[in-house]
Every structure is written in structure tokens, then in C-alpha cells.
C-alpha positions as CSV (number, residue, x, y, z in Angstrom):
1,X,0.0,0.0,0.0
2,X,0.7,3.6,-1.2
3,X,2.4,5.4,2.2
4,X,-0.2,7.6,3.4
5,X,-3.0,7.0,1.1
6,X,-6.1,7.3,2.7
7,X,-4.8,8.8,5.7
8,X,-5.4,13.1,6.8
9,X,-2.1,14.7,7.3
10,X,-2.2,18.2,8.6
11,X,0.7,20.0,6.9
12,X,1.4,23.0,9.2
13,X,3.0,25.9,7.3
14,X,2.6,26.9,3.5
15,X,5.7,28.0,2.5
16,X,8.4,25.8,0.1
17,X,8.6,23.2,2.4
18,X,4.9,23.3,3.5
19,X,3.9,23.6,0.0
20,X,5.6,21.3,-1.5
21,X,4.6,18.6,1.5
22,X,1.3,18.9,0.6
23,X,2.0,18.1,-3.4
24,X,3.5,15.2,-2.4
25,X,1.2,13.7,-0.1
26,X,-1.5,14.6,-2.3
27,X,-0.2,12.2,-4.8
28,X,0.2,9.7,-2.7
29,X,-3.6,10.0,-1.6
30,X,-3.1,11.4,1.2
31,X,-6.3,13.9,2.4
32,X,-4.3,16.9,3.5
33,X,-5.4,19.9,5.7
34,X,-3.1,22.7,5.5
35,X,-2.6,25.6,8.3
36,X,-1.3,28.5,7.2
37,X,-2.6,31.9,8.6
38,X,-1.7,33.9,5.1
39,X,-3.8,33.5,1.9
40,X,-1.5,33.6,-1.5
41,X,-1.1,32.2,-5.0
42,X,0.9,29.1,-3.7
43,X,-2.1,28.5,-1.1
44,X,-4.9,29.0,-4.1
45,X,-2.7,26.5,-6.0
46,X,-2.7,23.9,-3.3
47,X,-6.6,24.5,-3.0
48,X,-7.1,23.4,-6.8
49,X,-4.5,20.5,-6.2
50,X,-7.0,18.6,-3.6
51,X,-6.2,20.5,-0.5
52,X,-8.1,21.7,2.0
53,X,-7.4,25.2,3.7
54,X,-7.5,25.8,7.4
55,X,-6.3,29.2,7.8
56,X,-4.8,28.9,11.5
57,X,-7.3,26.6,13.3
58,X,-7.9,27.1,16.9
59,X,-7.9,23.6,18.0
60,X,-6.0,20.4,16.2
61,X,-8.7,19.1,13.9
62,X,-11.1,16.0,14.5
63,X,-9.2,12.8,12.7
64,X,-5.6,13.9,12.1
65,X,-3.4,11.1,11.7
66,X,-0.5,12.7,11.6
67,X,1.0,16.3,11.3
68,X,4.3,17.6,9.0
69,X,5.3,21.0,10.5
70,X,7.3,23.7,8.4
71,X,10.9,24.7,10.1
72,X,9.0,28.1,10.6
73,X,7.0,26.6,13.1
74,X,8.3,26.3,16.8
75,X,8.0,22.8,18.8
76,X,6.1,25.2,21.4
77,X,3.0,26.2,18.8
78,X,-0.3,26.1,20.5
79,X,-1.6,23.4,17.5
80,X,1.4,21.6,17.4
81,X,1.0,21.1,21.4
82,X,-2.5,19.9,21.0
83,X,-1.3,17.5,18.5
84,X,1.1,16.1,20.8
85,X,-1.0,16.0,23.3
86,X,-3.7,14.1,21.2
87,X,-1.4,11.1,20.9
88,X,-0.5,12.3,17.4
89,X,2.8,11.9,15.8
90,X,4.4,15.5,14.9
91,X,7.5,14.6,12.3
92,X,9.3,17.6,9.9
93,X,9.3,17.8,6.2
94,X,13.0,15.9,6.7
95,X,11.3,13.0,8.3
96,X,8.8,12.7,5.9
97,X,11.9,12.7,3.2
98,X,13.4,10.3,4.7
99,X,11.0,7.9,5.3
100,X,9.7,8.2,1.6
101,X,13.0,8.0,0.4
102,X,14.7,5.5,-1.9
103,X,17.1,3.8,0.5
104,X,19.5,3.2,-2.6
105,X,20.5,7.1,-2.7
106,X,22.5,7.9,0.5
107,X,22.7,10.9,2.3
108,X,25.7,13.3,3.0
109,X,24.4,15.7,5.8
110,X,26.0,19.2,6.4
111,X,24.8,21.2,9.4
112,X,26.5,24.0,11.4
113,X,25.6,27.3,12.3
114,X,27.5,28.6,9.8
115,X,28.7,27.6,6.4
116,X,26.2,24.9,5.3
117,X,25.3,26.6,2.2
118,X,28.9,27.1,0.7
119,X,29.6,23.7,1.8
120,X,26.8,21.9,0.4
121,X,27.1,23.5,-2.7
122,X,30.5,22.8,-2.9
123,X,30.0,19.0,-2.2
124,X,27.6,19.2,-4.8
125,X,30.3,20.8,-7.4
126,X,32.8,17.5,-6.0
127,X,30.0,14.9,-6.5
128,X,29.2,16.5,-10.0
129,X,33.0,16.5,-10.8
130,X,32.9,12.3,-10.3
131,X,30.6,12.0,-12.7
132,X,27.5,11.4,-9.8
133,X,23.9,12.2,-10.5
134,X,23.3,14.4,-7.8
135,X,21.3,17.7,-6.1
136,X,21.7,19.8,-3.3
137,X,18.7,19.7,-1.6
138,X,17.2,20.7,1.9
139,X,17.8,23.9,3.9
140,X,19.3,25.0,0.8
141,X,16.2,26.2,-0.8
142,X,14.9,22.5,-2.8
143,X,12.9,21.1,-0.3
144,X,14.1,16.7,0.2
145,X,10.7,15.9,0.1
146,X,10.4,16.6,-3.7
147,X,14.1,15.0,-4.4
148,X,14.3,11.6,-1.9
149,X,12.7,9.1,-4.4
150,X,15.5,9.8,-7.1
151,X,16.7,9.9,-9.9
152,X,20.1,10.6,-7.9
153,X,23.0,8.3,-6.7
154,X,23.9,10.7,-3.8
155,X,22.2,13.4,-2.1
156,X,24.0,16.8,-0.5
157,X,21.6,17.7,1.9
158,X,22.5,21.0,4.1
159,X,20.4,20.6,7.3
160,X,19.6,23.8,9.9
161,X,18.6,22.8,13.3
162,X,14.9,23.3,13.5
163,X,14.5,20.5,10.5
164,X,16.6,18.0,12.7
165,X,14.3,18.7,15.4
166,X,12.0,17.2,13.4
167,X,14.1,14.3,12.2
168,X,14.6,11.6,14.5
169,X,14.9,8.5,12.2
170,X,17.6,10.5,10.0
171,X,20.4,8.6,9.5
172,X,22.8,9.6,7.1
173,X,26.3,7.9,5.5
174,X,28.0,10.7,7.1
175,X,27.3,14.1,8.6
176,X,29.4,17.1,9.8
177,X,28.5,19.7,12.1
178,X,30.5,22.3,10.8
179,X,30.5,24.6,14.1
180,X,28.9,25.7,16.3
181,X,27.7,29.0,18.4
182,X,24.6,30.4,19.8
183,X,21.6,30.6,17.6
184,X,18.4,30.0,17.1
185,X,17.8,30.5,20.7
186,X,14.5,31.6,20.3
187,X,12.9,29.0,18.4
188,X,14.9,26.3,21.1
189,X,14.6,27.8,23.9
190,X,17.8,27.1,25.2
191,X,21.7,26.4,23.8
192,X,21.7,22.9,25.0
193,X,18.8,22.3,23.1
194,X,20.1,24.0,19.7
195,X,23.0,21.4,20.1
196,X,20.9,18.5,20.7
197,X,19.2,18.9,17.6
198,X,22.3,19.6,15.5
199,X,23.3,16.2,17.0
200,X,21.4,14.7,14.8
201,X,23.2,14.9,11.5
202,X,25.9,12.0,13.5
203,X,23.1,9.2,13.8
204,X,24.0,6.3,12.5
205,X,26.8,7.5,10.3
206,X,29.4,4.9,8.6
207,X,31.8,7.8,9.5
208,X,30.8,11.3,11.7
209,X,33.0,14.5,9.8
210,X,34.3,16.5,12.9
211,X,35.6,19.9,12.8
212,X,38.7,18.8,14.9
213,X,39.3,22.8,15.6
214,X,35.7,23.3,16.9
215,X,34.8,21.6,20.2
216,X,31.5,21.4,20.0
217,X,31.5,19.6,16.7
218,X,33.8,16.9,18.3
219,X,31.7,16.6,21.1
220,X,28.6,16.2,20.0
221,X,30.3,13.2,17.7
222,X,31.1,11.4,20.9
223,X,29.7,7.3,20.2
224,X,29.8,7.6,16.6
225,X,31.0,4.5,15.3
226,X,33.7,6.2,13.0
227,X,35.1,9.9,12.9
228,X,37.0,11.9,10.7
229,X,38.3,15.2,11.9
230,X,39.6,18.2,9.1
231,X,41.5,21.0,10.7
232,X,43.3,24.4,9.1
233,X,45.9,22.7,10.5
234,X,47.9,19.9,9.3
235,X,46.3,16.5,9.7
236,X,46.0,14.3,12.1
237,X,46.3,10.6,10.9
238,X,42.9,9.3,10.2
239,X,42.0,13.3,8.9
240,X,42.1,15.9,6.2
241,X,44.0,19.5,6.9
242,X,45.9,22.0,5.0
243,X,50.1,21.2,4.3
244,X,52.2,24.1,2.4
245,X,48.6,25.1,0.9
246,X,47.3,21.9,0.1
247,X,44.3,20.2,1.3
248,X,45.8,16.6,2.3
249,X,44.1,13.6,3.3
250,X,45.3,11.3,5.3
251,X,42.0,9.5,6.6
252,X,41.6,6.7,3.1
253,X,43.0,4.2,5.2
254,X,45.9,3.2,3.1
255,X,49.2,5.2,5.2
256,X,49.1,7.4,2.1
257,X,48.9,11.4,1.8
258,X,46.6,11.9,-0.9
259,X,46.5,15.6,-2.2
260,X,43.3,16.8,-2.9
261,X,43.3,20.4,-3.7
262,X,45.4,23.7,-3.9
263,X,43.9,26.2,-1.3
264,X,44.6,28.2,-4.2
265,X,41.5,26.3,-6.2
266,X,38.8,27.6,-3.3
267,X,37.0,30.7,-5.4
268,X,35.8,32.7,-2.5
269,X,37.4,33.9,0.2
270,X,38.3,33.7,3.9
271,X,40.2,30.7,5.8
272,X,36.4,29.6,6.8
273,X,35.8,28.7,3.5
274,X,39.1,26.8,3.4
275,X,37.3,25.0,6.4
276,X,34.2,24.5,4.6
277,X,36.1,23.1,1.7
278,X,37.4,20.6,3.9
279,X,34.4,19.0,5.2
280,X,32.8,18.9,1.6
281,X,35.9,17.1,0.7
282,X,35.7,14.5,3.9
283,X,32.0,13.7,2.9
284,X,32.7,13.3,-0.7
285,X,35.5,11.0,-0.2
286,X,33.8,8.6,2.4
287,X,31.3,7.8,-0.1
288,X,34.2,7.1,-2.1
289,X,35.0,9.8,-4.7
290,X,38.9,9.9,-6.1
291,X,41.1,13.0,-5.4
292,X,41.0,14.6,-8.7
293,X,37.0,15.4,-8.8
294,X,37.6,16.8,-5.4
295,X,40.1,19.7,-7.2
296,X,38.0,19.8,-10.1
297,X,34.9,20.3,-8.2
298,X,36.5,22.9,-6.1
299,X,37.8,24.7,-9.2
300,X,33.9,25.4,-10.9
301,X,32.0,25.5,-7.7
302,X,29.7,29.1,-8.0
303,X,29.2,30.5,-4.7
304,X,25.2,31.3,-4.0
305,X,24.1,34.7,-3.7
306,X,24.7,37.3,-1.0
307,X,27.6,35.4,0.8
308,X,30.8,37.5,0.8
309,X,29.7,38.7,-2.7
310,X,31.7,42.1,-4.4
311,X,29.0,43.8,-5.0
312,X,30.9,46.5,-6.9
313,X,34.1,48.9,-6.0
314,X,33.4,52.8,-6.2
315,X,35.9,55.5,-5.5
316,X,38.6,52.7,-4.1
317,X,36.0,51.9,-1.6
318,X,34.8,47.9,-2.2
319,X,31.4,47.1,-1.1
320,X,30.5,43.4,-0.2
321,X,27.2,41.6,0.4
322,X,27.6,38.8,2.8
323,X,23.3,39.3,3.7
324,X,23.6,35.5,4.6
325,X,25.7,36.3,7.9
326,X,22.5,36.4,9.8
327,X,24.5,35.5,13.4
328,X,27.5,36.7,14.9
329,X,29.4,33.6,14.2
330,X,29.2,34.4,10.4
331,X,29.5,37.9,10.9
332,X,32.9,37.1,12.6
333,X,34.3,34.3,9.7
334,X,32.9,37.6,7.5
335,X,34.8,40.3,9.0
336,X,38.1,38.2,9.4
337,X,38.5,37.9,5.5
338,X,38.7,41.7,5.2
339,X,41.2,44.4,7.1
340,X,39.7,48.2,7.6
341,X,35.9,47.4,7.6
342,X,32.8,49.8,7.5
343,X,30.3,47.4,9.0
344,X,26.5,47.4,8.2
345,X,25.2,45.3,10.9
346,X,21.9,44.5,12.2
347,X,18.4,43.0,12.5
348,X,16.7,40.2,14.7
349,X,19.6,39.1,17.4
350,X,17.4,36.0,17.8
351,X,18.2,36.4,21.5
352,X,22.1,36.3,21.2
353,X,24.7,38.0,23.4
354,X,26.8,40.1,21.3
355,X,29.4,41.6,23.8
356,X,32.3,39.0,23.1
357,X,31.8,39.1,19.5
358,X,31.7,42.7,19.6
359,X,34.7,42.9,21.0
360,X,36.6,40.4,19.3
361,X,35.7,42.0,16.1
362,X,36.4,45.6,17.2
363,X,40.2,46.1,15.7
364,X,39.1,45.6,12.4
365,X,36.3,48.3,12.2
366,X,36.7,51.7,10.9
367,X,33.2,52.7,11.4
368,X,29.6,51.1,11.9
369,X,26.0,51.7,10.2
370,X,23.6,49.7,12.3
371,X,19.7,49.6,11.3
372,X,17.1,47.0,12.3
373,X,15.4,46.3,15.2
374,X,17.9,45.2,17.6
375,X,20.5,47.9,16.3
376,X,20.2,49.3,19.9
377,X,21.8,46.1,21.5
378,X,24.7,46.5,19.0
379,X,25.2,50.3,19.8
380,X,25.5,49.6,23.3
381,X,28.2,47.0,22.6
382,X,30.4,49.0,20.6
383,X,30.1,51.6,22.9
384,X,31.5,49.4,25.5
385,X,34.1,47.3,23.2
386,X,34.9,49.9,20.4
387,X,34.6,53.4,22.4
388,X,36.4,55.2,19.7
389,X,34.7,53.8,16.7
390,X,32.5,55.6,14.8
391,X,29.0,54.2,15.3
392,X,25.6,55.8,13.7
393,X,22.1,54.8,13.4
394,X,19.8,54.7,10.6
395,X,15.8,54.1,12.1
396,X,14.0,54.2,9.2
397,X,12.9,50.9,8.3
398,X,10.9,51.7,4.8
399,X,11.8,50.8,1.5
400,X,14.5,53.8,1.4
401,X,16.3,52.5,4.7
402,X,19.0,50.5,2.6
403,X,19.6,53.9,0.4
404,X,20.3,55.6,3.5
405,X,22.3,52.5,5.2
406,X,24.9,52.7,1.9
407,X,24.8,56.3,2.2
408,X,26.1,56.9,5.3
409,X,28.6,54.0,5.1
410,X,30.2,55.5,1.9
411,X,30.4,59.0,3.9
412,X,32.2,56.9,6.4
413,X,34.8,55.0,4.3
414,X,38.4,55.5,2.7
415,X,39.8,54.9,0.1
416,X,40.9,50.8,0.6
417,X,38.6,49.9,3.0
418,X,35.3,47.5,2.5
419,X,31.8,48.5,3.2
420,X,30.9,45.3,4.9
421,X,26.9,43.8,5.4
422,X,27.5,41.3,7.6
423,X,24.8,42.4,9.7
424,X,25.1,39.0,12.6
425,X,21.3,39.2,12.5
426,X,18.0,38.0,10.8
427,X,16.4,40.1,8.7
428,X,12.8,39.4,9.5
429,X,12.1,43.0,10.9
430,X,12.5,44.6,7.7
431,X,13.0,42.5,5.1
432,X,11.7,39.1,3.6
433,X,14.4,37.4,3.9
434,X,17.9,37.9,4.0
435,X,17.9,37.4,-0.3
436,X,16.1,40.9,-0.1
437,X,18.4,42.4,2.3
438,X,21.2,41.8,0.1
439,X,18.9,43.0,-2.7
440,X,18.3,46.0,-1.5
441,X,21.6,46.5,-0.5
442,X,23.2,46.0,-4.3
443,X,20.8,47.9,-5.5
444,X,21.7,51.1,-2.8
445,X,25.6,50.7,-4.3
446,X,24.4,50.8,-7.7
447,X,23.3,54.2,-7.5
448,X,26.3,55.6,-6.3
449,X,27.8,54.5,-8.9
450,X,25.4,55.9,-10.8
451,X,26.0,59.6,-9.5
């Protein structure tokens, strides 16, 4: 029998994930209720598909068998409480993936709070470069759900913490946890339970990929049957690192140091892309792929959009979009790849601390532009860590904030240094996304060039 047919799902969230959830199940026969508080296009189209539309019901429908929640939705949301409460089973778009899935196609699991993007996409490039039908799919913007039944060999699956919440029979080939650092407090309510949930990606792994220079990545490998640690550093036996600019591996098993790639082949910049490099190397080669794809694939990967992006240089002044930095952790990897910075920074601080970041980031700032919500708790940071840095505010939060943000910042900068958004925040408060943050912020640098 078809999985689901017959059954009612309740598919909690509309968005891509939500959305396409409810295609799938549809054609499975599934009878699927959707919640979703907004009316749009993408709900109207999942209407005339079969669905039925809830808007956001008070009390968990009569007859729910079982419920997908969106990442969107936190584990504390009054429906999904009453669901749980009901004795009915709560599982994430990932679960759902994974237990549609074709158990044939393995996956390679990359989560972190920082540099899962880059990575997967460059383990995509490598697994393209063996000659592998592949996608990279998940937290990356194609939901698993559409892409688990084939036809693939091997997926790259990036991972954030909220779908491995959801996710408890995911076991992958292998997994890395890239690094970690507070975030997403708010949707888990606490640190411990952030890392729990990122502990995920290690279950049941032929070999856990640790971060050998992050402890948390390490530790939260602890059990694993098999581990492979990458460093910056040289490697330890039984791990990849970096020797005289090379990217060496010396975890095949054979005694052998097996070059890999020139640090020189990475096309974007910053030693914490060297590090994601690394663990889109380690995955690729425990399912097996040779040395010279890795290079290859490292050579014509294409970075995505609005991560440490030149956005264009004007009067000697360069101006980079790195929108994607959405926590202090990346805003830190961000601000290390460049010396004098002017630094666009704010947003949502997800409930964060900022005070050590602030002031381990302080030496390289020349001056700050700080808009968003929680540009306050900033402000008060660098006026404690970076007293003699010039800070200024921009409130405005319409659609002419960004022209004012770039403004200021240029009136700020000299020639030689970079104009920086890295803002170590979401963008929720006044933007979509952070895609429209960067967006915004192109198109406020375009017009001074055009003056």
C-alpha cells in the first residue's frame, strides 16, 4: 500500500517546504489539511491541487493522523502542542523525506551554524565532478521531500537545526557539524537544546565528519561509530587538513597522503571557506569519490548569492554583500577575511549576546552603520568594546532604509577599505528574507555609482 493514502495529514506551514509537503502527499492520496494563517497564489494553487485550507485553526482538527510541521514553526505552537497531546505523531518535512525516500540514494548531511550553504554546494560541485547524478537539496532552498525518491546516486543535503528537530529516524552515510555557536535561541529555547538537535546529522553515520578545531563539533560526535576530523591545520592521521597550501588527506586508510586540492582552487574567500572546503571534501570522499574530482569540483563551484559577494568597487571603496551572515558567528568568519571594515550590521539578534563578538571584532572596524530592530543592543556593545569607533544609526525601516544604510557608510569609508553587510542578525524586521536584504543592499551601491 501507497504510504499515506487514505490517511489526513495536517501539513502545518505553506511555505516551500509546506507547500511542497502537501503536493507530495497529495499524490500519494493522502487527504491533507493545511494551516497557514496567510492567503497567496501558492495556497490557491494547493486548494485546486486537492487540499483543504484551514487558515490557522484554533484547536487540532477531529481525525488527524498525523502532522508535517514547516521549520517556521516552533516545537512550542499552540496546534502543534495539541497535536502532541492528542497522541498524534508531529515529524518535519525531513522526516517525511526520509522515510519516503529510496534507500539506494544515500545521504551526505551538512549542518553548522554557519557555512552549510557554501559547503553543500561545494560537495555538490565535488560529487558533480565524479561523474554522480546528484542535487543539493534541503535547507538549501529545494525542499528533500520533492528529491528523496531519485533519480540521484547521492544526495548533498544542508540541514539547519529546526529540521533536525524534526528528524529523528535520519540517519545519514555521514554528517558534519560544521560549528557551532549560539543561535536559534529563540525557536529552542535554550543552547543545549540548539546542540541537541544539530546532534542529529551524526546518527548512525558509517563515518561522523568532525571539525577537529571546533569543540562542540567533536563533542557532539562522541559514540559515533567512526570519525574523521579536518583541521586548518595539518592533519592528524585518520583526517584531512591543510600542508604548504594543500588540502591533504590522510583519513583513506591506506598510510598514504593523498592531495586533494590547492587552497589556491577555493573561489571565494576567507580561511572559513578553506574549512568549509574541507568538510565537503571529507563527505565526498567517504562515499568514495577519487582526489582529482575533489580539485575539479573545487575549481567550478559558483558561490550562492549574498555570501561575501563584491558587489561593486566605487571610489577605491569595495562594497560586499555577505546578507547570509544572519548570526554573529558568520559575521565574525565575514569580518576576518577583510582588514579596515565599515560594517553594516543589524536585524533580529534571535536572543544572542553580542558583547564577546563585539569585541573580538572591534580592531578591524573603521566605522559602523547599524539599522534593524535590535541595532540598539549593538550600539550599546560597541560603545562598551569599540569606544572610539564611529557608530551611527539609521531608524527608518521603509523601503529607502538601505539607500540611507549605503549612504552613510560611503560618507564613512576610505579609500581601501570595505563596506561590509554582515549584519550578525536576521532580517525578518524589515525585510523578507535575508535574499532581499542583500537585494536591496546591491541595488543602494548601484546608485552611487550611478551619481
Amino acid at each position: 500500500m501507497t504510504p499515506y493514502a487514505g490517511q489526513t495529514v495536517l501539513v502545518a506551514g505553506a511555505a516551500v517546504a509546506g507547500a511542497a509537503v502537501t503536493r507530495v502527499l497529495l499524490g500519494l492520496g493522502a487527504r491533507v489539511l493545511v494551516a497557514d494563517e496567510r492567503e497567496s497564489e501558492r495556497t490557491a494553487e494547493l486548494e485546486r491541487a486537492g487540499a483543504r485550507l484551514l487558515g490557522m485553526p484554533a484547536v487540532l482538527p477531529p481525525g488527524v493522523d498525523v502532522v508535517v510541521t514547516s521549520p517556521g514553526w516552533r516545537p512550542d505552537h499552540p496546534l502543534l502542542g495539541a497535536a502532541a497531546a492528542a497522541g498524534v505523531e508531529v515529524i518535519g518535512e525531513v522526516e517525511l523525506a526520509w522515510r519516503l525516500r529510496d534507500p539506494a540514494i544515500p545521504w551526505l548531511a551538512v549542518t553548522g551554524t554557519n557555512g552549510k550553504t557554501t559547503t553543500v554546494l561545494m560537495l555538490e560541485s565535488i560529487l558533480r565532478a565524479a561523474g554522480l547524478r546528484t542535487v543539493a537539496a534541503g535547507n538549501v532552498g529545494l525542499p528533500l521531500v520533492e528529491v528523496c525518491a531519485g533519480p540521484y546516486d547521492v544526495l548533498a543535503v544542508e540541514l539547519g537545526s529546526p529540521q533536525l528537530h524534526g528528524a529523528p529516524s535520519l540517519r545519514p552515510l555521514a554528517g558534519t557539524v560544521l560549528n557551532l555557536a549560539p543561535d536559534h535561541i529563540d525557536w529552542h529555547g535554550s543552547f543545549e537544546a540548539y546542540a541537541r538537535a544539530k546532534a542529529r546529522v551524526y546518527a548512525g553515520n558509517v563515518a561522523a565528519v568532525v571539525n577537529a578545531d571546533d569543540e562542540w563539533s567533536v563533542r557532539l560526535a562522541v559514540g559515533s561509530a567512526r570519525t574523521i576530523g579536518w583541521s586548518l591545520s595539518e592533519p592528524a592521521s585518520g583526517g584531512l587538513g591543510v600542508v604548504d597550501g594543500v588540502l591533504m588527506d590522510r583519513a583513506s586508510g591506506d598510510g598514504a597522503d593523498h592531495a586533494l586540492a590547492e587552497v589556491a582552487d577555493i573561489p571565494v574567500p576567507g580561511l572559513h571557506n578553506v574549512a568549509n572546503a574541507l568538510a565537503a571534501a571529507a563527505l565526498a570522499r567517504v562515499y568514495g569519490v577519487e582526489p582529482g574530482a575533489v580539485s575539479a569540483g573545487l575549481r567550478s563551484f559558483t558561490p550562492a548569492p549574498h555570501r561575501n559577494a563584491l558587489v561593486s568597487t566605487v571610489d577605491g571603496v569595495a562594497y560586499v554583500d555577505d546578507s547570509k551572515a544572519t548570526n554573529p558567528h558568520a559575521a565574525a568568519a565575514s569580518l576576518s577575511a577583510y582588514g579596515r571594515v565599515v560594517w553594516i550590521a543589524g536585524g533580529l539578534l534571535k536572543g544572542v549576546a553580542v558583547d564577546d563578538f563585539v569585541a573580538s571584532i572591534s580592531h578591524r572596524l573603521s566605522a559602523v552603520v547599524l539599522l534593524g530592530a535590535d541595532r540598539g543592543l549593538l550600539a550599546e556593545a560597541l560603545a562598551r568594546h569599540a569606544p572610539d569607533v564611529p557608530v551611527t544609526e539609521v531608524t527608518r525601516t521603509d523601503n529607502g532604509a538601505m539607500d540611507e544604510v549605503v549612504g552613510r557608510a560611503a560618507g564613512l569609508a576610505a579609500p581601501g577599505d570595505t563596506v561590509l553587510l554582515a549584519p550578525a542578525a536576521a532580517s525578518w524586521d524589515m525585510f523578507d528574507d535575508y535574499s532581499a536584504r542583500g537585494r536591496a543592499f546591491a541595488a543602494a551601491v548601484q546608485k552611487l555609482t550611478a551619481r
